[in-house]
C-alpha positions in Angstrom: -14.5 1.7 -1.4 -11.7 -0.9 -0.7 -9.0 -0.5 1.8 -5.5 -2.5 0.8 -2.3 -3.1 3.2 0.7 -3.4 1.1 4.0 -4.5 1.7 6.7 -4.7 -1.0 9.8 -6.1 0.2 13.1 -6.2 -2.8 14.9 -9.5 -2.0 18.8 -9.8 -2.6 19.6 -6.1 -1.8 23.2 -4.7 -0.9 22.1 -4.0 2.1 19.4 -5.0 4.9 18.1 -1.2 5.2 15.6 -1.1 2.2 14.2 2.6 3.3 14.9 4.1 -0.3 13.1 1.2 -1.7 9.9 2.4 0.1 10.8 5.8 -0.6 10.7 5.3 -4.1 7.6 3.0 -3.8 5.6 6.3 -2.0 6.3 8.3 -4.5 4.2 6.1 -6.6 1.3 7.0 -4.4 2.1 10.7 -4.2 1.9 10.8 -8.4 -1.0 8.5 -8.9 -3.7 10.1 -11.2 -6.4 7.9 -8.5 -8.0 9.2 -6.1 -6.7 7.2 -3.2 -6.0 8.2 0.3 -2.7 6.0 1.5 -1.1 5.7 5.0 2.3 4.7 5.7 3.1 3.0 8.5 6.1 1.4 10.2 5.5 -2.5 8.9 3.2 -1.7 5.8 1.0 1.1 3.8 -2.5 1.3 3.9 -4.3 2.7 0.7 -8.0 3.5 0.1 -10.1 4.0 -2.8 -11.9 1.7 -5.7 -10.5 -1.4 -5.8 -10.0 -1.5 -9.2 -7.4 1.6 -8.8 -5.8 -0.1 -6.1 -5.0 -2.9 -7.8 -3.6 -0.8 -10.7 -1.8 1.5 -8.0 -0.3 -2.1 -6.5 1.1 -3.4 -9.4 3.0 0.2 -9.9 4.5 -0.3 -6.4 5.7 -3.9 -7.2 7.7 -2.3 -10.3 9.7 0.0 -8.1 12.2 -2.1 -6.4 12.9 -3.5 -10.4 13.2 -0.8 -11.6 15.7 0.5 -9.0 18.0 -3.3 -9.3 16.2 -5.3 -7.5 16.3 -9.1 -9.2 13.2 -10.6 -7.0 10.2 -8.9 -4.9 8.1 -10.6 -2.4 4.7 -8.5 -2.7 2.0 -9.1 0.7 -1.5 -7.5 -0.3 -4.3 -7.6 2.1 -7.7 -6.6 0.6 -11.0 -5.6 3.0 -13.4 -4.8 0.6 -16.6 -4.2 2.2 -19.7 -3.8 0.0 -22.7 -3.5 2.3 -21.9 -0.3 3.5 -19.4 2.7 2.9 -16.3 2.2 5.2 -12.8 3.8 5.5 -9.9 3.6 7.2 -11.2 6.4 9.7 -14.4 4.9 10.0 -12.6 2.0 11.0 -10.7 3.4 13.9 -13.6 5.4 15.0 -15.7 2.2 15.1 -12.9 0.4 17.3 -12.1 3.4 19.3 -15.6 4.2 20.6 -15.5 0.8 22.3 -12.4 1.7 24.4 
């Protein structure tokens, strides 16, 4: 199990509000045949599942902005894929939190 941080930003757009953009781009995670769990978050989204589906999810989600006009998209993927034991996202902040 892999856990990916995203963050798909369309370059060139009308405007400097790109909301829709990730509106459209969640949708893509909402509709994918994976099984992934996914977070969105203010700055980026956070998606968990086999990496081999993430990757496949990801390059979806770089279409998007394309798709909707966009003539350039700067894609930012982070990738903890930890393979000596099973770890999530919740694992993760349970692990941090029990040391507060």
């Amino acid at each position: 199990m892999a856990i990916v941080e995203v963050t798909i930003v369309p370059l060139g757009t009308e405007s400097p509000s790109v909301s829709h953009y990730v509106a459209e781009v969640h949708k893509v995670l909402e509709n994918a045949p994976e099984p992934l769990k996914f977070q969105l978050t203010p700055m980026s989204t956070i998606i968990e599942g086999d990496l081999e589906d993430l990757l496949a999810v990801v390059r979806r989600m770089h279409e998007v902005p394309f798709n909707r006009g966009a003539q350039r998209v700067s894609t930012s993927i982070r990738i903890d894929d930890r393979r000596d034991k099973a770890s999530s996202m919740e694992s993760k902040l349970k692990s941090v939190q029990e040391k507060l």
